[in-house]
C-alpha positions in Angstrom: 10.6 -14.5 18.2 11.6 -15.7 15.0 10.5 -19.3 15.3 7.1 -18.1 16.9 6.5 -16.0 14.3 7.4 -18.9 11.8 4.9 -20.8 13.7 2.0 -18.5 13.7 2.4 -17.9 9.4 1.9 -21.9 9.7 -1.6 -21.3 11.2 -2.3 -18.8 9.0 -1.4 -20.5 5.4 -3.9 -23.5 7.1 -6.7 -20.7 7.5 -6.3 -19.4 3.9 -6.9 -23.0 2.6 -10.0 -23.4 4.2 -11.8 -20.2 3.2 -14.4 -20.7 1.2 -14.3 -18.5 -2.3 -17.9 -17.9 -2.3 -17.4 -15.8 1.2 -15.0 -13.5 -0.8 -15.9 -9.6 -0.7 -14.5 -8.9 -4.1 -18.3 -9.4 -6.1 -18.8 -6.3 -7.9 -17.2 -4.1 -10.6 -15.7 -0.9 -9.5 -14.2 -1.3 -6.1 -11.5 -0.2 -4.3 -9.4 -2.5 -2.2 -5.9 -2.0 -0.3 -3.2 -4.1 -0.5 -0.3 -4.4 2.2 2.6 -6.8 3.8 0.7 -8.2 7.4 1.9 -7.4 10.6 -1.0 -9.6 12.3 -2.0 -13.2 10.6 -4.5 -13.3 13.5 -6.9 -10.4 11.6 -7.2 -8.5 8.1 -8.9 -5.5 9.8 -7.6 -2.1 8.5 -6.5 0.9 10.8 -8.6 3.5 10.4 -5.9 5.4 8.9 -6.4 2.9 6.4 -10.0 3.5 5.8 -9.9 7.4 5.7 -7.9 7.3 3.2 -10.2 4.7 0.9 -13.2 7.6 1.5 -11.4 9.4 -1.4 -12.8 6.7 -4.0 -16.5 6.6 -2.5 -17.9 9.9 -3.9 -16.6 8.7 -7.7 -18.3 5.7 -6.8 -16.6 2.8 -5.8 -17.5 0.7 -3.2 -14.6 0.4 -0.8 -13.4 -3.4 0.1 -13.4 -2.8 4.5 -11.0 -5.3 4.6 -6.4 -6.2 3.4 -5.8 -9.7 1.8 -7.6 -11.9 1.9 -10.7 -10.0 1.5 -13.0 -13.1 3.0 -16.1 -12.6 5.1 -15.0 -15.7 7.1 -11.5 -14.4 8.2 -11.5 -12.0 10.8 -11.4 -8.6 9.4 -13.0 -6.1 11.8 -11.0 -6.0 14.8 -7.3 -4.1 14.0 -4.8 -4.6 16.3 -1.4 -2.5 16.8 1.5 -4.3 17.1 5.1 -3.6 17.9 7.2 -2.1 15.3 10.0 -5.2 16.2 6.8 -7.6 15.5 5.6 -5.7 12.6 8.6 -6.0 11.1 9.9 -9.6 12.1 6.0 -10.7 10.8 6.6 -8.5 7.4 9.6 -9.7 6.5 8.5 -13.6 7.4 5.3 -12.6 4.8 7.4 -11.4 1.9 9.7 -14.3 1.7 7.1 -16.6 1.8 5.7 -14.5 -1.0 8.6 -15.2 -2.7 9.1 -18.7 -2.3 6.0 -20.9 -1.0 4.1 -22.3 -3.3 1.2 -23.1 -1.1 1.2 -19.7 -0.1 1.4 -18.3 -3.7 -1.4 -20.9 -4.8 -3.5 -18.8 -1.9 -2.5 -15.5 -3.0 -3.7 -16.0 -6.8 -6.8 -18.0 -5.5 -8.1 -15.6 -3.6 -7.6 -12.7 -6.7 -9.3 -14.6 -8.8 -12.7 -12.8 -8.3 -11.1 -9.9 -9.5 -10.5 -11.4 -13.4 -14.3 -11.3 -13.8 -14.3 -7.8 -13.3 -13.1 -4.3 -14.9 -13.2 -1.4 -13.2 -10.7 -2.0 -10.1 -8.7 0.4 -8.2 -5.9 -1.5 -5.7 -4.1 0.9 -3.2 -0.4 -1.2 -2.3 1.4 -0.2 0.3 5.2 -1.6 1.1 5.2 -5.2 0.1 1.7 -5.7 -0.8 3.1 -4.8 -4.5 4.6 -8.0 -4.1 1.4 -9.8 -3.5 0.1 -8.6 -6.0 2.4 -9.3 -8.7 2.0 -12.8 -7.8 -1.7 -12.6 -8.8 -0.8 -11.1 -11.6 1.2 -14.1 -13.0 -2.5 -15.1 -13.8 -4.5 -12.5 -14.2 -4.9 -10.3 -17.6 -5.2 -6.7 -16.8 -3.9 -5.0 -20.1 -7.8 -5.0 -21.5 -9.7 -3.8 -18.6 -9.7 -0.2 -16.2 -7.3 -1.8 -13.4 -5.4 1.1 -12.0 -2.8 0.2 -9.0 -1.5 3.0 -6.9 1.6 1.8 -4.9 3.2 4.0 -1.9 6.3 3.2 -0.5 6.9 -0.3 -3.3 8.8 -3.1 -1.6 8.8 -5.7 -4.2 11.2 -8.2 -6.0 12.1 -7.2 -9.5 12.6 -3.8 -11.3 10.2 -4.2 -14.5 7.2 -1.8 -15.1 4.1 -2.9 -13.8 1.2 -2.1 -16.0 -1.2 0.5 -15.2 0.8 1.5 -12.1 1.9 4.4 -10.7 4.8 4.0 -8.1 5.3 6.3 -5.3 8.2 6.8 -3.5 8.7 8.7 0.0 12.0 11.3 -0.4 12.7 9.8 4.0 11.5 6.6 2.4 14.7 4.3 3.2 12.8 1.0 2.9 11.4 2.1 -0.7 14.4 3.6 -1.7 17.2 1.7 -0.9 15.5 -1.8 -1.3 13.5 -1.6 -4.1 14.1 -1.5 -7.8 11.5 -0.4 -9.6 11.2 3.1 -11.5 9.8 5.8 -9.0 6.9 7.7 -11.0 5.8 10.5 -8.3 8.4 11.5 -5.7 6.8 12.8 -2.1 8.0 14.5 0.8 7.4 11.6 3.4 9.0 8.5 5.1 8.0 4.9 5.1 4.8 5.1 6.8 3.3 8.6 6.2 1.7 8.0 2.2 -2.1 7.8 3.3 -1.5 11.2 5.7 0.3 12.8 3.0 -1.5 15.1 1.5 0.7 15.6 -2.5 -0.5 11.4 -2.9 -4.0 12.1 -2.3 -4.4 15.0 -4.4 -2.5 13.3 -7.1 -5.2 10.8 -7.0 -8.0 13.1 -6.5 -6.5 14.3 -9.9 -6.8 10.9 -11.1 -9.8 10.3 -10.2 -11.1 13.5 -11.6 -9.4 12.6 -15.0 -11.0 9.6 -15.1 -14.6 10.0 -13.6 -17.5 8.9 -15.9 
């Protein structure tokens, strides 16, 4: 399973390289886009879980990003399958260490970011490891001058030191977040590993937020 799986990340780095920037869907100012490990390198669809929980930004008016990493009209992103939880996480854990330690695969990750440095007003939703993704585009890209504001649930990541303009949740049943990653929990919740975008404490804390915020 292992080997396979090593296999079909192979495919997947070769598909990144080809896309084509200019198909990107990150164009405009004040979006909202989530940001997770991949359980599937065949498709960056999101589960509809996944998209009820971006309607929250629409009525302060973002546009919502229908699509995970790498956001890229030319990658298949509208038909989510569910896998296994043993393939999900043989497939996740595969994706964070080459996160960690490919450099093709990093070269991707900040390439395909790099819309976002022309823009100001961004809102990125992480969940599990897709904090660690992100901090690799953040090796290159400036935030501490413009309205960036990262909401992680459940952080897996490598590293312990604060992120700017982030706010870290962590599930109280969270094991994964809890036992395996280092960085300061800002809002504890009453969930487990997979439950943030149901639970209902993280979305009114971002409704408050958002509120707060609103121009």
């Amino acid at each position: 399973m292992g080997k396979f799986v090593m296999n079909k990340f192979g495919k997947y780095l070769k598909k990144l390289e080809k896309l084509d920037n200019s198909k990107t869907f990150l164009k405009s100012d004040r979006i909202v886009l989530l940001l997770s490990g991949s359980s599937n390198y065949e498709t960056s669809a999101l589960s509809d879980v996944q998209k009820n929980f971006l309607e929250i930004f629409r009525k302060y008016g973002y546009e919502i990003i229908k699509s995970n990493f790498p956001y890229n009209n030319d990658f298949e992103h509208e038909n989510f399958e569910d896998v296994s939880i043993l393939k999900a996480s043989i497939s996740n854990i595969i994706y964070y260490l080459h996160t960690l330690y490919n450099k093709r695969f990093r070269k991707e990750i900040k390439r395909h970011f790099l819309p976002l440095s022309e823009f100001n007003d961004i809102i990125i939703v992480t969940q599990s490891s897709g904090l660690n993704l992100l901090k690799v585009a953040l090796e290159s890209w400036d935030i501490s001058n413009r309205k960036v504001k990262i909401f992680a649930l459940g952080a897996f990541s490598y590293g312990h030191r604060k992120i700017q303009n982030c706010v870290i949740f962590k599930g109280k049943k969270d094991v994964y977040a809890n036992f395996m990653d280092f960085h300061k929990c800002d809002i504890k919740v009453d969930c487990g590993h997979f439950d943030y975008l149901k639970n209902e404490q993280v979305k009114e804390i971002i409704y408050e937020w958002l509120e707060k915020n609103k121009n």
